[in-house]
Structure formats: C-alpha cells, structure tokens
N, CA, C, O and CB atoms as a CASP TS submission, in Angstrom:
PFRMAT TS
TARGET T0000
AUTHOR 0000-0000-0000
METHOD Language model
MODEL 1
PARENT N/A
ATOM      1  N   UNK     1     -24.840 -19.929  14.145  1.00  0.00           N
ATOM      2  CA  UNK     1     -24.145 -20.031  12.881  1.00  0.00           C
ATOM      3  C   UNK     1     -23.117 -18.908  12.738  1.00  0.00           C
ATOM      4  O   UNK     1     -22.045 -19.099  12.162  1.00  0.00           O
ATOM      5  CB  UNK     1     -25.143 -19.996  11.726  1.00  0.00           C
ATOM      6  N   UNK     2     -23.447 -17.795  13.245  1.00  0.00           N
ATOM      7  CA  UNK     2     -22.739 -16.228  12.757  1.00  0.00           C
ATOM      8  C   UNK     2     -21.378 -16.963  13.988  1.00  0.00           C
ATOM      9  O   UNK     2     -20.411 -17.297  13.304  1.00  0.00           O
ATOM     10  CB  UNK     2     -23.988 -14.044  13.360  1.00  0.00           C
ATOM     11  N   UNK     3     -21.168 -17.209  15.270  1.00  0.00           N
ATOM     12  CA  UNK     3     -20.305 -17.246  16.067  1.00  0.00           C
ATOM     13  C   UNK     3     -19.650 -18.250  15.310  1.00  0.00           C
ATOM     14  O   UNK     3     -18.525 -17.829  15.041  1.00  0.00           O
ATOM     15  CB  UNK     3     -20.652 -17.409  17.421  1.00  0.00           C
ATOM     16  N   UNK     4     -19.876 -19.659  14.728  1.00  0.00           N
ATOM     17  CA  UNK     4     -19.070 -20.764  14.182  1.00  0.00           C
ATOM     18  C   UNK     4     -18.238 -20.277  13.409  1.00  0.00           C
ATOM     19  O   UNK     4     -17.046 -20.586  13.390  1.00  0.00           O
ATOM     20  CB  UNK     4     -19.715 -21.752  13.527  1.00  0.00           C
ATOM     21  N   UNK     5     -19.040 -19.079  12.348  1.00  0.00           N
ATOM     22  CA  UNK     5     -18.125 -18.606  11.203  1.00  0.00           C
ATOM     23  C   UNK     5     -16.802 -17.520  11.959  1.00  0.00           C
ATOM     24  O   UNK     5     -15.662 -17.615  11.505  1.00  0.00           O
ATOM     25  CB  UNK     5     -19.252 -17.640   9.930  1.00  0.00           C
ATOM     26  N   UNK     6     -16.990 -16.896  12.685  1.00  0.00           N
ATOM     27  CA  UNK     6     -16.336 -16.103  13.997  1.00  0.00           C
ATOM     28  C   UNK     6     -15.167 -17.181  14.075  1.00  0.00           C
ATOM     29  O   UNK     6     -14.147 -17.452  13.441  1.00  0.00           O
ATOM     30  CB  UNK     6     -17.456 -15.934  15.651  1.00  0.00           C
ATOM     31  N   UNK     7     -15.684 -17.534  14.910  1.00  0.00           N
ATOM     32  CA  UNK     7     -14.347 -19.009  15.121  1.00  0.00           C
ATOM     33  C   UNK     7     -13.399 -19.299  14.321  1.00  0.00           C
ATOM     34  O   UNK     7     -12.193 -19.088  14.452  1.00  0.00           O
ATOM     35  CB  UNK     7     -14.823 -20.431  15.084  1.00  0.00           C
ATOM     36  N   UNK     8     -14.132 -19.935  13.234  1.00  0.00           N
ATOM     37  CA  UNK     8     -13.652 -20.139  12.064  1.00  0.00           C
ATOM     38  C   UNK     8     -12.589 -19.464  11.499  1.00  0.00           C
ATOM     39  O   UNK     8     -11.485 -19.792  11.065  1.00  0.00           O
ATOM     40  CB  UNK     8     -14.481 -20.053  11.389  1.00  0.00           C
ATOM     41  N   UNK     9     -13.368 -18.168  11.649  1.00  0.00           N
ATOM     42  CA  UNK     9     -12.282 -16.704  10.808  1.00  0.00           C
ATOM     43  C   UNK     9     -11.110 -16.751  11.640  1.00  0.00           C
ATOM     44  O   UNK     9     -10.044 -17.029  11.091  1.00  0.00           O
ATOM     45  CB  UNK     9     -12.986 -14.746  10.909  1.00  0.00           C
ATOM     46  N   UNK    10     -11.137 -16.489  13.061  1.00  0.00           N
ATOM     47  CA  UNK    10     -10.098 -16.220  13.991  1.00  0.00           C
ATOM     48  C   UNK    10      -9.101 -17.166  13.914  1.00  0.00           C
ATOM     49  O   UNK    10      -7.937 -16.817  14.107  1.00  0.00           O
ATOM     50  CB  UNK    10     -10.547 -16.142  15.289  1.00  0.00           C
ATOM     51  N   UNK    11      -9.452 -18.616  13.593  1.00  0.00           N
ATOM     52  CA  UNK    11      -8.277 -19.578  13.851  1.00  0.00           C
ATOM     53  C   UNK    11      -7.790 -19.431  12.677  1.00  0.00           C
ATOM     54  O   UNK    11      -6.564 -19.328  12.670  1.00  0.00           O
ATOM     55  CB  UNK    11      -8.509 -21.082  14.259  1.00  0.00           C
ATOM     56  N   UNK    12      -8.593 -19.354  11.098  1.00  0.00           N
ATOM     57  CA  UNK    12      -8.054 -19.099  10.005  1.00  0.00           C
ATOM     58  C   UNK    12      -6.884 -18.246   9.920  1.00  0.00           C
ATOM     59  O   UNK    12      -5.784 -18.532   9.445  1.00  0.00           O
ATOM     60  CB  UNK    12      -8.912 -18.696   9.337  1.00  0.00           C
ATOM     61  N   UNK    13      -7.421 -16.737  10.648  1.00  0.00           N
ATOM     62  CA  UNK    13      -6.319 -15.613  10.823  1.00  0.00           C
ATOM     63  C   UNK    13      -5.089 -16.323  11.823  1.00  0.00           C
ATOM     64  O   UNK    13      -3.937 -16.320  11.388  1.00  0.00           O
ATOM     65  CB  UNK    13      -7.086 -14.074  11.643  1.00  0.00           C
ATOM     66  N   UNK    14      -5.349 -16.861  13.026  1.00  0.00           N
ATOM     67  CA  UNK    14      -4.022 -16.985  13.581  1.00  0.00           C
ATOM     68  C   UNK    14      -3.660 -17.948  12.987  1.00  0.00           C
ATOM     69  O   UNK    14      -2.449 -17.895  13.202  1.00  0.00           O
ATOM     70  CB  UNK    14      -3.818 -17.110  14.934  1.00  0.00           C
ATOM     71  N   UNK    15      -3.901 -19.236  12.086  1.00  0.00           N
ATOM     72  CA  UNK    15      -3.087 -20.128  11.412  1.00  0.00           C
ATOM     73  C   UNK    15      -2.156 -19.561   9.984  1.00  0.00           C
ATOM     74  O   UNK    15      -1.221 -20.037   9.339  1.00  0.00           O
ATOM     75  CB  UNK    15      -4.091 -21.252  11.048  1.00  0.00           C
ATOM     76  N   UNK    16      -3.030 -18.202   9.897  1.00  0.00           N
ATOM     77  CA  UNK    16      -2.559 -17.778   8.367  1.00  0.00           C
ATOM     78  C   UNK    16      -1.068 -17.455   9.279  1.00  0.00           C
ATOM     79  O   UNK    16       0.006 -18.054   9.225  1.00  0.00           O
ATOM     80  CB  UNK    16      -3.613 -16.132   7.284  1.00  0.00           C
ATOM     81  N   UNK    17      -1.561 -16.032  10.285  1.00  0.00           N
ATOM     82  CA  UNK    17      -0.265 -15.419  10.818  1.00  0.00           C
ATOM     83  C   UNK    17       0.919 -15.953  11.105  1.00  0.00           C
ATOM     84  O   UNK    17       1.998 -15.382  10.945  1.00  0.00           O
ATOM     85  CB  UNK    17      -0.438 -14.935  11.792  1.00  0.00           C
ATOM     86  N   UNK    18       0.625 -17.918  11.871  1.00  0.00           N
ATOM     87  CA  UNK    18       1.954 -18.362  11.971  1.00  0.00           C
ATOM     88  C   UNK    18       2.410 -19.040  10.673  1.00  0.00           C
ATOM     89  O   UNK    18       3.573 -19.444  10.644  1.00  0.00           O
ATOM     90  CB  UNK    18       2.088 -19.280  13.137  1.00  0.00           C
ATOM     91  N   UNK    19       1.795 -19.176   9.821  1.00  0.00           N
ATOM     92  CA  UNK    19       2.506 -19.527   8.821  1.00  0.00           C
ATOM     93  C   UNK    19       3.361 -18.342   7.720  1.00  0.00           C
ATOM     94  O   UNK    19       4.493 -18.289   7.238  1.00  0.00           O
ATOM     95  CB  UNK    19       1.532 -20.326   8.182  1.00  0.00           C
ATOM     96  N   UNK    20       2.588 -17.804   7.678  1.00  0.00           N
ATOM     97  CA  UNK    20       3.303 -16.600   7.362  1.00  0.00           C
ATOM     98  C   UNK    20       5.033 -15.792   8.096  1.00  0.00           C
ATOM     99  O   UNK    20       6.033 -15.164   7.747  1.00  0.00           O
ATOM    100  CB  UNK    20       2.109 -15.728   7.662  1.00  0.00           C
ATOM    101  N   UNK    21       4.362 -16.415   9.294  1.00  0.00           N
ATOM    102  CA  UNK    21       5.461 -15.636  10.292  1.00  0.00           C
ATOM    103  C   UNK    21       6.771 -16.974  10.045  1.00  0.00           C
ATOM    104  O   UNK    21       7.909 -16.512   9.971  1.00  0.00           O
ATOM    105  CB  UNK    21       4.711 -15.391  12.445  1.00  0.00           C
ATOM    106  N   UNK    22       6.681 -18.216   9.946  1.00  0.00           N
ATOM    107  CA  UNK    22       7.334 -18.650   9.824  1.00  0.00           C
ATOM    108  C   UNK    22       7.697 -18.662   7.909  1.00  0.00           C
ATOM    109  O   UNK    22       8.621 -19.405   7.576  1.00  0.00           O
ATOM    110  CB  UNK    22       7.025 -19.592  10.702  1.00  0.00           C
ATOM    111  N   UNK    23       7.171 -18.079   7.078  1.00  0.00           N
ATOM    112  CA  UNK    23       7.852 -18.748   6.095  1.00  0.00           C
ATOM    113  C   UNK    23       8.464 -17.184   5.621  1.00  0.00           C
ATOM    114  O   UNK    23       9.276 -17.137   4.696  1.00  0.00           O
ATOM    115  CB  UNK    23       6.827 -19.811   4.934  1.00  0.00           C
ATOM    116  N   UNK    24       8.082 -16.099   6.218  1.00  0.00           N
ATOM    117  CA  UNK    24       8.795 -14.621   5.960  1.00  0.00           C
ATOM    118  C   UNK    24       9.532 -14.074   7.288  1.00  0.00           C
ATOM    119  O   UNK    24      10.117 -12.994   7.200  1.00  0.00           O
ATOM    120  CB  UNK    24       7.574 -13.415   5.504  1.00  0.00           C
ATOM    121  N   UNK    25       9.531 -14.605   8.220  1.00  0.00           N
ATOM    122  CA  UNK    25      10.646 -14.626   9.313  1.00  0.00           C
ATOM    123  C   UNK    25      10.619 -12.764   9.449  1.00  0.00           C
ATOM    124  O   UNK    25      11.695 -12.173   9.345  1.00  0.00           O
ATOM    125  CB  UNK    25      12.482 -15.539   8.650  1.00  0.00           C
ATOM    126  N   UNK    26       9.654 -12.171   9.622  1.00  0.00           N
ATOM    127  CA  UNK    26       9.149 -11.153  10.273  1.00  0.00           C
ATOM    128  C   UNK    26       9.705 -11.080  11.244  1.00  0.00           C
ATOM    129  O   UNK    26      10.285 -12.048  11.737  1.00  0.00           O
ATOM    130  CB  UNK    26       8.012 -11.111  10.468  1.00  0.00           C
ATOM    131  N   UNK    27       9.667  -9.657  11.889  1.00  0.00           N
ATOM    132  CA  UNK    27      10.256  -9.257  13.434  1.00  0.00           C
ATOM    133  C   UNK    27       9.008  -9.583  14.406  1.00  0.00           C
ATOM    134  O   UNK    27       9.065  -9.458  15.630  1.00  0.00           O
ATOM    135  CB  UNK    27      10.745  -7.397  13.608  1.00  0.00           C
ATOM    136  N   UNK    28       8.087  -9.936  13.824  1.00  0.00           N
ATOM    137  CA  UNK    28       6.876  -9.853  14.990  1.00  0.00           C
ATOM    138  C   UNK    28       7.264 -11.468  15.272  1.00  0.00           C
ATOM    139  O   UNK    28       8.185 -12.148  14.820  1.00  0.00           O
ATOM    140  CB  UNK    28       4.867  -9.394  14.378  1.00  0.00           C
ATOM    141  N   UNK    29       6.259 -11.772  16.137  1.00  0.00           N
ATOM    142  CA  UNK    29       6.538 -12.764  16.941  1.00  0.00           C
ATOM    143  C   UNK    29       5.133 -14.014  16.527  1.00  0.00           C
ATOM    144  O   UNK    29       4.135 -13.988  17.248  1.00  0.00           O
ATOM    145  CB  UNK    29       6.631 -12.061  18.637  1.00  0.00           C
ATOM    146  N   UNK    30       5.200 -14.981  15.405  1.00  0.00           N
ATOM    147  CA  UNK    30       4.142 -15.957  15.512  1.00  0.00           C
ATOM    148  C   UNK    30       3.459 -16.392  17.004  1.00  0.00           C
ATOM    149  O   UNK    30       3.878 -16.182  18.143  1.00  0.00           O
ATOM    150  CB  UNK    30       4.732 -17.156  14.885  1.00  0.00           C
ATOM    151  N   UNK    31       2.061 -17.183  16.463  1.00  0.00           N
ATOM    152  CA  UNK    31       1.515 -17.153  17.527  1.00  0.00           C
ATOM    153  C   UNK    31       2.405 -18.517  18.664  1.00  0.00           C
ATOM    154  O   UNK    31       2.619 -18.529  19.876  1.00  0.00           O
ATOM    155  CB  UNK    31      -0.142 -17.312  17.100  1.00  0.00           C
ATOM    156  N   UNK    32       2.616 -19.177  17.937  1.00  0.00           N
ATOM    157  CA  UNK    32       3.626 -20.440  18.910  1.00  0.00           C
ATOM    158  C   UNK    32       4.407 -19.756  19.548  1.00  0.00           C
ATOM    159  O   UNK    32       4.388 -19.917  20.769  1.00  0.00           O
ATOM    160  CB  UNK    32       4.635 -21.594  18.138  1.00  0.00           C
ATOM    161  N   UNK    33       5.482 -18.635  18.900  1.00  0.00           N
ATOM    162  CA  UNK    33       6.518 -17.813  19.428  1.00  0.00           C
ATOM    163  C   UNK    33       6.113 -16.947  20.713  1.00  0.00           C
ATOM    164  O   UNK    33       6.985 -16.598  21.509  1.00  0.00           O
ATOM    165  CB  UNK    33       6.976 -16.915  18.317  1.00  0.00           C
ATOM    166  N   UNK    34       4.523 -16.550  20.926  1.00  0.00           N
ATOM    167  CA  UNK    34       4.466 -15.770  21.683  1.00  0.00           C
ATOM    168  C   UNK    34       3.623 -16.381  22.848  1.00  0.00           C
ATOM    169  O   UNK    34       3.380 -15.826  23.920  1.00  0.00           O
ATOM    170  CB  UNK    34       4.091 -14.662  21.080  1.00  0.00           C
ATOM    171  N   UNK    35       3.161 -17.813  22.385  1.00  0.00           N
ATOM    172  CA  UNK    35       2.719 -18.445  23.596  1.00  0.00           C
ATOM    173  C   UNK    35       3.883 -19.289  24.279  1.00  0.00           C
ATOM    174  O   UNK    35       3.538 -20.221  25.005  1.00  0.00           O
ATOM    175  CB  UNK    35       1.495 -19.346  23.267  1.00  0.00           C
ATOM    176  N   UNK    36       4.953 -19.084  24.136  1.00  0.00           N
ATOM    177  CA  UNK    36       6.088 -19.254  24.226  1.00  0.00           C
ATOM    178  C   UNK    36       7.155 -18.894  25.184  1.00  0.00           C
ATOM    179  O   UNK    36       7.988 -19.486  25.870  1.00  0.00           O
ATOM    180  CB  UNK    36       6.269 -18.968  23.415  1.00  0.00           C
ATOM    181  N   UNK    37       6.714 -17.440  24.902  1.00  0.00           N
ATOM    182  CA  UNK    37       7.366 -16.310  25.658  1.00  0.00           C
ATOM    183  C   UNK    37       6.498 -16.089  26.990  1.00  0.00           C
ATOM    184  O   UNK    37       6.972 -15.903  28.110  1.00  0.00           O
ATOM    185  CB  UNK    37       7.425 -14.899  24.713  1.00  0.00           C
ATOM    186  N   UNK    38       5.207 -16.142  26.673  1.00  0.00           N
ATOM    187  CA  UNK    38       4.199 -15.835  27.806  1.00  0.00           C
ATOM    188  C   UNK    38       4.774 -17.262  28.887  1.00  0.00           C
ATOM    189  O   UNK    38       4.799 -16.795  30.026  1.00  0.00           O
ATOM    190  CB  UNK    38       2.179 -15.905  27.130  1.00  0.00           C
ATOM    191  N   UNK    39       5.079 -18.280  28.918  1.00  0.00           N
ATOM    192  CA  UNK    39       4.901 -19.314  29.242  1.00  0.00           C
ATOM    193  C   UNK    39       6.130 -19.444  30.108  1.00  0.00           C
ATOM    194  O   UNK    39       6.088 -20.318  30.974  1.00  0.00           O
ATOM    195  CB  UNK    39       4.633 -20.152  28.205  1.00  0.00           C
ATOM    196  N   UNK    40       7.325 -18.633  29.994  1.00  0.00           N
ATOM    197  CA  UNK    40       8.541 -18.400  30.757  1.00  0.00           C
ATOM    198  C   UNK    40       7.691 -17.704  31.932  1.00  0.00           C
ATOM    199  O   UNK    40       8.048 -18.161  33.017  1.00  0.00           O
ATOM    200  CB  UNK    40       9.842 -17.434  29.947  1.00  0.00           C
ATOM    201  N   UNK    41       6.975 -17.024  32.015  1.00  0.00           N
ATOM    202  CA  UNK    41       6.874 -16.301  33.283  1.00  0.00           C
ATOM    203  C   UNK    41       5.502 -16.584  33.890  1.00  0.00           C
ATOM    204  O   UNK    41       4.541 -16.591  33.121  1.00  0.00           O
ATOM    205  CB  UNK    41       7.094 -14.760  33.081  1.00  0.00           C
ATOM    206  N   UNK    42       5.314 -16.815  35.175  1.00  0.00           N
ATOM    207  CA  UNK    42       4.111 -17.074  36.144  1.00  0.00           C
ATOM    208  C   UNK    42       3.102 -16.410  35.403  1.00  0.00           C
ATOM    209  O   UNK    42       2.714 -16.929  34.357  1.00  0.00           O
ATOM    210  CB  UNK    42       4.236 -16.491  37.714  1.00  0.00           C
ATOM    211  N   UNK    43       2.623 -15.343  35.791  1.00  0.00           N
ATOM    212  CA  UNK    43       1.546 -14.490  35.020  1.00  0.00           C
ATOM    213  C   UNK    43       0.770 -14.952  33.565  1.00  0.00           C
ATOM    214  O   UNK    43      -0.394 -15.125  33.205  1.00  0.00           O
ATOM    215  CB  UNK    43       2.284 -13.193  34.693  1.00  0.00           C
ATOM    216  N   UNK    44       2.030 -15.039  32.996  1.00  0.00           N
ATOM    217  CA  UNK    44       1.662 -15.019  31.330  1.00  0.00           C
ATOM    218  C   UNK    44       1.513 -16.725  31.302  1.00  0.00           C
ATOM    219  O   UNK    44       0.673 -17.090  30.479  1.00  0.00           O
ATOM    220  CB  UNK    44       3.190 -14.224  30.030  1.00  0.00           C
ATOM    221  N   UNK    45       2.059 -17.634  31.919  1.00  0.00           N
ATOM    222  CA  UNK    45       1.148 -19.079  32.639  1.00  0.00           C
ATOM    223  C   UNK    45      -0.373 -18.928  32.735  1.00  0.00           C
ATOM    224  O   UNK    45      -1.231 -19.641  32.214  1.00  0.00           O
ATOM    225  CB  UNK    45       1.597 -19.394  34.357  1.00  0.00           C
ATOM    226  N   UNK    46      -0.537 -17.752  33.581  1.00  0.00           N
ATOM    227  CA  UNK    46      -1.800 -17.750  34.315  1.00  0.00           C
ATOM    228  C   UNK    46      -2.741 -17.229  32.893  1.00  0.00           C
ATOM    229  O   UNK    46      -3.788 -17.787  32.564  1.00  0.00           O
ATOM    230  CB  UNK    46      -1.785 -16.582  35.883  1.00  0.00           C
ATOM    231  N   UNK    47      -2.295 -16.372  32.349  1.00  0.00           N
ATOM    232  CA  UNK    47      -2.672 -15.414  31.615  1.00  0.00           C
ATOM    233  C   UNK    47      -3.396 -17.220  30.143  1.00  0.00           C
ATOM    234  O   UNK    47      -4.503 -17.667  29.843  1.00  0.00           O
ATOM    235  CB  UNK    47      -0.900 -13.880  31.193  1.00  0.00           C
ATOM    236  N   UNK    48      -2.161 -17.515  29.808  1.00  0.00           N
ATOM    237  CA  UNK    48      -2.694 -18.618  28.998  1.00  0.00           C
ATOM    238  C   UNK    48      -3.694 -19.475  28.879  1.00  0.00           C
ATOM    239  O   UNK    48      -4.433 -19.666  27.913  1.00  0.00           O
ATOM    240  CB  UNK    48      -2.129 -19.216  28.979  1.00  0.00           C
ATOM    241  N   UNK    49      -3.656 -20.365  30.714  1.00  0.00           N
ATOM    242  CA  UNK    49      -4.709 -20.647  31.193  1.00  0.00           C
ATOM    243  C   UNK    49      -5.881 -20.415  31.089  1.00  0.00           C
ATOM    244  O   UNK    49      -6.657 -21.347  30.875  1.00  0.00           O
ATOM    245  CB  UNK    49      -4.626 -20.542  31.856  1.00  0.00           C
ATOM    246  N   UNK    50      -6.334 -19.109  31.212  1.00  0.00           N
ATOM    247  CA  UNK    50      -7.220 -18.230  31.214  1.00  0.00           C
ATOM    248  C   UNK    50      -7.692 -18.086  30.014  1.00  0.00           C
ATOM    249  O   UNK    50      -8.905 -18.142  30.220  1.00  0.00           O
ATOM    250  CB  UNK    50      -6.854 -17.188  31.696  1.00  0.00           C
ATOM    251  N   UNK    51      -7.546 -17.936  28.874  1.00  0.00           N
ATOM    252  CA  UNK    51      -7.439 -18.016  27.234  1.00  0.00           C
ATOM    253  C   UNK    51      -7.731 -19.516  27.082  1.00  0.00           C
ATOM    254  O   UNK    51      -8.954 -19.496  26.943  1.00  0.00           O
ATOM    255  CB  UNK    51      -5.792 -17.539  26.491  1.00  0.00           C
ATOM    256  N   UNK    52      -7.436 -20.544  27.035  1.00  0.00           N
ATOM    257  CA  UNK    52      -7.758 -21.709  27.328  1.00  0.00           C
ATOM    258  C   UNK    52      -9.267 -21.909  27.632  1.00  0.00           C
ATOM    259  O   UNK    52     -10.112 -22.157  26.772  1.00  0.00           O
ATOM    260  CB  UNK    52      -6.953 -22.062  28.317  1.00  0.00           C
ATOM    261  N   UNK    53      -9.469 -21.789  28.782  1.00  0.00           N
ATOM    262  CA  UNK    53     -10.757 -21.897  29.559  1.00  0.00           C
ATOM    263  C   UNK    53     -12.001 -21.010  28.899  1.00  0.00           C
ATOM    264  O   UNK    53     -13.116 -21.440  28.604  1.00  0.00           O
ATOM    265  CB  UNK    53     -10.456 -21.380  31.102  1.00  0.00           C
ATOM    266  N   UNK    54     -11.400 -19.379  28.718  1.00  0.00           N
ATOM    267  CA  UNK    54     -12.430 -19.227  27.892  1.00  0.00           C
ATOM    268  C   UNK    54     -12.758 -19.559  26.693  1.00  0.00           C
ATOM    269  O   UNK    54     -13.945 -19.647  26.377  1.00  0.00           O
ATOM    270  CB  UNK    54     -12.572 -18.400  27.842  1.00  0.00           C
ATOM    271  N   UNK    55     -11.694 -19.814  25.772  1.00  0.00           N
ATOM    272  CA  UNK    55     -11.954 -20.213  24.290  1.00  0.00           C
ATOM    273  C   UNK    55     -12.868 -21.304  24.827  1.00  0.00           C
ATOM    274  O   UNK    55     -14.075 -21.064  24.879  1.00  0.00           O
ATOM    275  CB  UNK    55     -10.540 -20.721  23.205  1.00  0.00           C
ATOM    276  N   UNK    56     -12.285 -22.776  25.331  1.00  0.00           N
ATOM    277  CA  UNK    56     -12.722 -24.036  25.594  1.00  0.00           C
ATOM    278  C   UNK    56     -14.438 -23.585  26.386  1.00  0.00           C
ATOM    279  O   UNK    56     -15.298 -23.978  25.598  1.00  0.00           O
ATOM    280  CB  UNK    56     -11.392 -24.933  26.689  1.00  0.00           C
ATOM    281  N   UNK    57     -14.893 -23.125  27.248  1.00  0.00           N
ATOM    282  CA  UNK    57     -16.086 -22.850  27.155  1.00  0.00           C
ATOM    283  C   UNK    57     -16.920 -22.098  26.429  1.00  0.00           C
ATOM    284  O   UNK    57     -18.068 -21.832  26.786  1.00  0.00           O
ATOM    285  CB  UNK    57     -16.237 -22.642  27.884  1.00  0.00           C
ATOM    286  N   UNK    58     -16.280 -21.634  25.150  1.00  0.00           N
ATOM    287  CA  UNK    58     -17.195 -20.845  24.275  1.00  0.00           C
ATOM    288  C   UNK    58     -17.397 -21.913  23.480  1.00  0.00           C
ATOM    289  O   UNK    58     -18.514 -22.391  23.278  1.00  0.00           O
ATOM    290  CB  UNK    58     -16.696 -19.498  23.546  1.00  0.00           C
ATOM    291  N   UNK    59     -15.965 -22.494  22.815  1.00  0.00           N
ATOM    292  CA  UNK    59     -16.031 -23.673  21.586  1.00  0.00           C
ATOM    293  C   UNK    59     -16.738 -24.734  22.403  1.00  0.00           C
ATOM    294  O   UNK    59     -17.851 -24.835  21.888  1.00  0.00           O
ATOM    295  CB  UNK    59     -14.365 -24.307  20.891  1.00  0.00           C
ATOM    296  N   UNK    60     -16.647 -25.572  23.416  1.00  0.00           N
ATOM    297  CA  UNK    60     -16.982 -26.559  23.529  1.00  0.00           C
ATOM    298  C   UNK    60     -18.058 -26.552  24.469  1.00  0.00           C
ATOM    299  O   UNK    60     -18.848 -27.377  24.012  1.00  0.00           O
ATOM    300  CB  UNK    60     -16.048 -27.237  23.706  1.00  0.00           C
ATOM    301  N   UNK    61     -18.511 -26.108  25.472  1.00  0.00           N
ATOM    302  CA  UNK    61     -19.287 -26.672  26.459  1.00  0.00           C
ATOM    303  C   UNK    61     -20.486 -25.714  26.159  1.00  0.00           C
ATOM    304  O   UNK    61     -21.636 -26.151  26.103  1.00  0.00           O
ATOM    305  CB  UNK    61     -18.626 -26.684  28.009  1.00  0.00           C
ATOM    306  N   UNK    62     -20.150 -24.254  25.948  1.00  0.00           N
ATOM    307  CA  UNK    62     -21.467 -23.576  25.204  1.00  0.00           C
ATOM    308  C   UNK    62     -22.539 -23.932  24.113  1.00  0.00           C
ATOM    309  O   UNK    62     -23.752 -23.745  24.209  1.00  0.00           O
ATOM    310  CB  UNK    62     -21.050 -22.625  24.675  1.00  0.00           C
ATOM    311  N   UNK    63     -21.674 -24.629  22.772  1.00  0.00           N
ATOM    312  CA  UNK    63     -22.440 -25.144  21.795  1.00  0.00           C
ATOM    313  C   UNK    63     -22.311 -26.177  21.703  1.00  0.00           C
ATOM    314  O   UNK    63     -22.064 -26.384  20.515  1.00  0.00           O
ATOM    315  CB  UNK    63     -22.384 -24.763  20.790  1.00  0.00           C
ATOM    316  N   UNK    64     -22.315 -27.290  22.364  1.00  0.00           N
ATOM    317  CA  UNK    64     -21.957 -28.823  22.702  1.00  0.00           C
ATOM    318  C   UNK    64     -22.977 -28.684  23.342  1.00  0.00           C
ATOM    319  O   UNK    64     -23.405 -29.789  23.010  1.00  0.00           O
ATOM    320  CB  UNK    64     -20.603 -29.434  23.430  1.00  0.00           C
ATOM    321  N   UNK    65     -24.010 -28.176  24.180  1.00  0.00           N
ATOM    322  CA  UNK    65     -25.237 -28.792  25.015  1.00  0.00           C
ATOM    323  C   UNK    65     -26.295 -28.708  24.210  1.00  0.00           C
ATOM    324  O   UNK    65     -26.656 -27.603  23.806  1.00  0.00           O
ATOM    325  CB  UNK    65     -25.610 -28.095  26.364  1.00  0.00           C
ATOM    326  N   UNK    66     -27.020 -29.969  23.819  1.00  0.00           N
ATOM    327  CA  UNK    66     -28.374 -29.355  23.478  1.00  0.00           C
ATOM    328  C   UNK    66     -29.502 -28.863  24.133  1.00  0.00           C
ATOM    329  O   UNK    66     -29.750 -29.375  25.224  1.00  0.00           O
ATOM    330  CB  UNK    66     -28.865 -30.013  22.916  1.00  0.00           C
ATOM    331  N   UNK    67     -30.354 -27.857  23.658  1.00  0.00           N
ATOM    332  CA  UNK    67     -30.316 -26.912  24.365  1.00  0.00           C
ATOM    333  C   UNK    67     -32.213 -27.552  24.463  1.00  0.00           C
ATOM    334  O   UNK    67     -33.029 -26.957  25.167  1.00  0.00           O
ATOM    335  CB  UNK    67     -29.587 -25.245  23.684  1.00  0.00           C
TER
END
C-alpha cells in the first residue's frame, strides 16, 4: 500500500511539474522537454530505456503477480 501511494505521489509530482512548466514557461526544462533532449543522443537512449524497465518492473510485473 505505502509503495502504491509512492507511485502515486511521484507521477502526481512529475504531471504537476509538466504542467506547470508548460503553462509558466520556466527556464527549467518539463519532463517531455527533457526526455526529449536525452533522446537526441545514444546514451541518454540507453539511459531512458533503462528508466523504462525499471519503473515497468516495479509498477507492473512486481505487484501484478499474485503472490
């Protein structure tokens, strides 16, 4: 239960940040903007990937089995 709410919070925060970032046009970089940037270069490809896989086996294949 404590990790769902975790989750929860984190996507809350990065959905707040890009909305925010897009409706006050800040110097920082929303989260679309910076998966964006990572995505021009090999590494930060790899780097994404990687973020992917772990989110996706924490959210899905960790608490998706019954146990």
């Amino acid at each position: 239960m404590v990790v769902a709410v975790a989750w929860t919070a984190l996507l809350g925060a990065a959905l707040a940040w890009e909305c925010w970032c897009r409706v006050a046009r800040p110097r920082w970089l929303g989260v679309s903007d910076l998966c964006l940037t990572l995505a021009r270069h090999p590494v930060g490809r790899l780097l994404l990937i990687v973020v992917w896989a772990f989110v996706g086996w924490h959210l899905f294949a960790r608490y998706t089995i019954p146990a």
